[in-house]
Backbone bond lengths (Angstrom), bond angles and torsions (degrees), N, CA, C in turn:
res aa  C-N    CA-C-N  psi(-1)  N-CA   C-N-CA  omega(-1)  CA-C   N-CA-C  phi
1 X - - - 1.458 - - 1.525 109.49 -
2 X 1.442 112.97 143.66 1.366 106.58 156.98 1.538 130.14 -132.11
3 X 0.978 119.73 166.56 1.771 138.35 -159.04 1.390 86.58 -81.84
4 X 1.738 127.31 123.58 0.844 121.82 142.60 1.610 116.43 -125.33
5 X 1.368 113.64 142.79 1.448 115.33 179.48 1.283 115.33 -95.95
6 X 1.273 110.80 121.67 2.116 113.87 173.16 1.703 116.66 -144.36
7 X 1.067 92.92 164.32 1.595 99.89 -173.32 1.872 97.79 -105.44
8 X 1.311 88.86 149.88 1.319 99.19 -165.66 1.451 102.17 -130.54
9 X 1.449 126.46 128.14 1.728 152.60 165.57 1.814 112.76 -55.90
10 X 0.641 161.29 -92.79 1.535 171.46 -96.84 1.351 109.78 -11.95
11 X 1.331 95.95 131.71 1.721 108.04 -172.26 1.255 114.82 104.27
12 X 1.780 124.06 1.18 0.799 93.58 -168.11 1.671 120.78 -94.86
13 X 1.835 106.67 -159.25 1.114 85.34 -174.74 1.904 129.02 -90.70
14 X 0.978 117.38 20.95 1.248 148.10 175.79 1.770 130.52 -153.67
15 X 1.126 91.00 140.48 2.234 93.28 172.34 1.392 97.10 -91.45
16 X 1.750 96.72 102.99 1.771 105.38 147.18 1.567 114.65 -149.15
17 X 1.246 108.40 157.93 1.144 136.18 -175.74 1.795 96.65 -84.76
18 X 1.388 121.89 128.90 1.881 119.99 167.23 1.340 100.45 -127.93
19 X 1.391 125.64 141.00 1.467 140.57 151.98 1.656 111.03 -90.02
20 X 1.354 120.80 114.72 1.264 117.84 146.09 1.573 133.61 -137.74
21 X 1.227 100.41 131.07 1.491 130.38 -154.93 1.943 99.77 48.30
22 X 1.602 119.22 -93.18 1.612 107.27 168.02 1.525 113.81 -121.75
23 X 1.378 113.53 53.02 1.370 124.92 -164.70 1.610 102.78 -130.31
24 X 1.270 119.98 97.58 1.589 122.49 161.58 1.171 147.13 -59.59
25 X 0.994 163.67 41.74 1.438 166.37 -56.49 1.669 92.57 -153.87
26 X 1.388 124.94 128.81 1.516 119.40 156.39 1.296 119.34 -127.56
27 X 1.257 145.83 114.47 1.412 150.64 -118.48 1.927 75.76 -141.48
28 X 1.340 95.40 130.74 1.539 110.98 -178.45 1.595 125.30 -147.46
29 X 1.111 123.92 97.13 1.558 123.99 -167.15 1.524 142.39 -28.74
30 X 1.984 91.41 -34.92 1.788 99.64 174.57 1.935 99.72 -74.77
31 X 1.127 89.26 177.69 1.373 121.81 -169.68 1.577 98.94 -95.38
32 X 1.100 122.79 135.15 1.693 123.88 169.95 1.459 109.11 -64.25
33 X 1.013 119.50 73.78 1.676 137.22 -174.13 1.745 107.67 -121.68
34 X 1.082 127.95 104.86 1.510 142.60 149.11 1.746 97.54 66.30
35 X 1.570 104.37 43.05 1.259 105.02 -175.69 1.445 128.51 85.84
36 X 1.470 124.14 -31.24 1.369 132.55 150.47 2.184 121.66 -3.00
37 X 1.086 77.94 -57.24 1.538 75.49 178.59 1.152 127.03 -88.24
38 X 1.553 123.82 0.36 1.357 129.65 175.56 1.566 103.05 -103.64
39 X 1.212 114.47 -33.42 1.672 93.07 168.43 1.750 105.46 -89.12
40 X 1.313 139.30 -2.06 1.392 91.13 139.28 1.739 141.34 -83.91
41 X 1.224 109.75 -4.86 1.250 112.49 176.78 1.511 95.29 -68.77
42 X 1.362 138.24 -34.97 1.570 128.81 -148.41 2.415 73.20 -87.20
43 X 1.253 106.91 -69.86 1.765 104.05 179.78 1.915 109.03 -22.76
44 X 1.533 100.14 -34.71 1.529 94.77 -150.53 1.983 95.37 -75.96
45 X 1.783 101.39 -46.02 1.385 110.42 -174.89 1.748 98.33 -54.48
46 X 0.945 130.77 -49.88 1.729 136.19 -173.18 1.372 112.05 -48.43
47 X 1.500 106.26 -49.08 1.307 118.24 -178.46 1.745 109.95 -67.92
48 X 1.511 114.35 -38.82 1.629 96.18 -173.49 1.338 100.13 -101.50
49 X 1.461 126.38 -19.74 1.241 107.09 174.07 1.869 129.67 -103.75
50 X 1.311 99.74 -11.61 1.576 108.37 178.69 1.462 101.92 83.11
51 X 1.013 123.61 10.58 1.148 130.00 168.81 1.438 147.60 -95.36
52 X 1.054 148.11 139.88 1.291 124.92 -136.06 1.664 101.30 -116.86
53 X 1.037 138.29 121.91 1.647 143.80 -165.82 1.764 120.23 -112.85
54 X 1.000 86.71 170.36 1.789 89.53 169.93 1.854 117.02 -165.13
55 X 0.736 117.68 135.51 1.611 107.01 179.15 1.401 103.30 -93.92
56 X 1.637 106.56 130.36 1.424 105.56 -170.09 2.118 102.29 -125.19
57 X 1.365 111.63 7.10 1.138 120.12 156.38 1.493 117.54 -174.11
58 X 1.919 109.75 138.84 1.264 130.48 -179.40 1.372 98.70 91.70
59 X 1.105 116.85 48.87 1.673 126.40 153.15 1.724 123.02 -35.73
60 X 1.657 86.27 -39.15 1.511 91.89 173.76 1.101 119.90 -141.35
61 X 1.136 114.86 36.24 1.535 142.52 153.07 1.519 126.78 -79.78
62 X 1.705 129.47 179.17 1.624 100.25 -175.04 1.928 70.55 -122.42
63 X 1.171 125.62 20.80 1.874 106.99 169.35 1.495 92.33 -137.16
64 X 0.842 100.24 136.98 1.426 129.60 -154.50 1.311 118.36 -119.71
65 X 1.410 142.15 135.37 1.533 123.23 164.39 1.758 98.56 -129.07
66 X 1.527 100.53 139.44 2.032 122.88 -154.63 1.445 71.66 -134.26
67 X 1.322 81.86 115.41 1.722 118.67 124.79 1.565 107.96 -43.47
68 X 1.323 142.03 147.26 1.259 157.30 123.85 1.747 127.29 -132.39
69 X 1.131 111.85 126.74 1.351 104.99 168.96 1.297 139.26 -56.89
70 X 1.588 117.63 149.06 1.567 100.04 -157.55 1.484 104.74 101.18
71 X 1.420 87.22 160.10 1.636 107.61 -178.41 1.868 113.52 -101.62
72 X 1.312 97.70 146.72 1.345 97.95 171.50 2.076 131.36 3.85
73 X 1.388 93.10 -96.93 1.597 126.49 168.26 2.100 90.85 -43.07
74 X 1.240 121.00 -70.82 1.657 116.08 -167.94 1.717 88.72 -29.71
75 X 1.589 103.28 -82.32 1.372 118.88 -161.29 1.350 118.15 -20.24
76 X 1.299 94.59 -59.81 1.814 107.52 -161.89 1.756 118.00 -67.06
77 X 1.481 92.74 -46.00 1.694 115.92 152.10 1.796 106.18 -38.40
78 X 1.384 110.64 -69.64 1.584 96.99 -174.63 1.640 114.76 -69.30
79 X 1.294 106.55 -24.58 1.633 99.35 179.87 1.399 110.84 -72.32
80 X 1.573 125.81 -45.66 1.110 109.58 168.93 1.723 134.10 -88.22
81 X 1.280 116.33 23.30 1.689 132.39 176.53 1.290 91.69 -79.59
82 X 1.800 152.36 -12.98 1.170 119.33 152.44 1.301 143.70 -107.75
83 X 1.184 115.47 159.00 1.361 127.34 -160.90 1.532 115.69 -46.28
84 X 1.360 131.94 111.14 1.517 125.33 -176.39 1.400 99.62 116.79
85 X 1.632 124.85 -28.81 1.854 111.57 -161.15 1.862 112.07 -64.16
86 X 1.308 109.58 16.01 1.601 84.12 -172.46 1.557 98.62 -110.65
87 X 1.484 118.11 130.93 1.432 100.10 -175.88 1.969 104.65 -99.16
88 X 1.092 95.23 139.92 1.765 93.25 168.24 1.106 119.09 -88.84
């Protein structure tokens, strides 16, 4: 597994994942309500990467550091293989 650190949106108006330059951003629709918004970010990472996650600090924080399976290079490769992840 590896440690990745990202900042995380809630509320917003879409679920996406952004890479810029080495800065992760995951923008997620629920509201930080009774945990709500951290299991979709953990749904959202599963969904683009097949990979299985966990948040292991800033539960209730908006930067976050996830567990994901896989190495470094896998991860980042699957987070950014979809269409839209690069933010300008």
């Amino acid at each position: 597994m590896v440690d990745v650190k990202v900042k995380v949106k809630a509320g917003a108006k879409e679920d996406a994942i952004y890479i810029k330059d080495s800065d992760i951003y995951i923008h997620v629709k629920e509201k930080p309500e009774k945990g709500k918004a951290n299991k979709s970010i953990l749904k959202l990472i599963k969904k683009i990467t097949g990979k299985k996650a966990e948040i292991v600090h800033g539960i209730k924080s908006n930067e976050k550091i996830i567990h994901i399976e896989g190495d470094m290079d896998e991860v980042l490769y699957l987070l950014r293989r979809k269409k839209g992840n690069e933010k300008n």
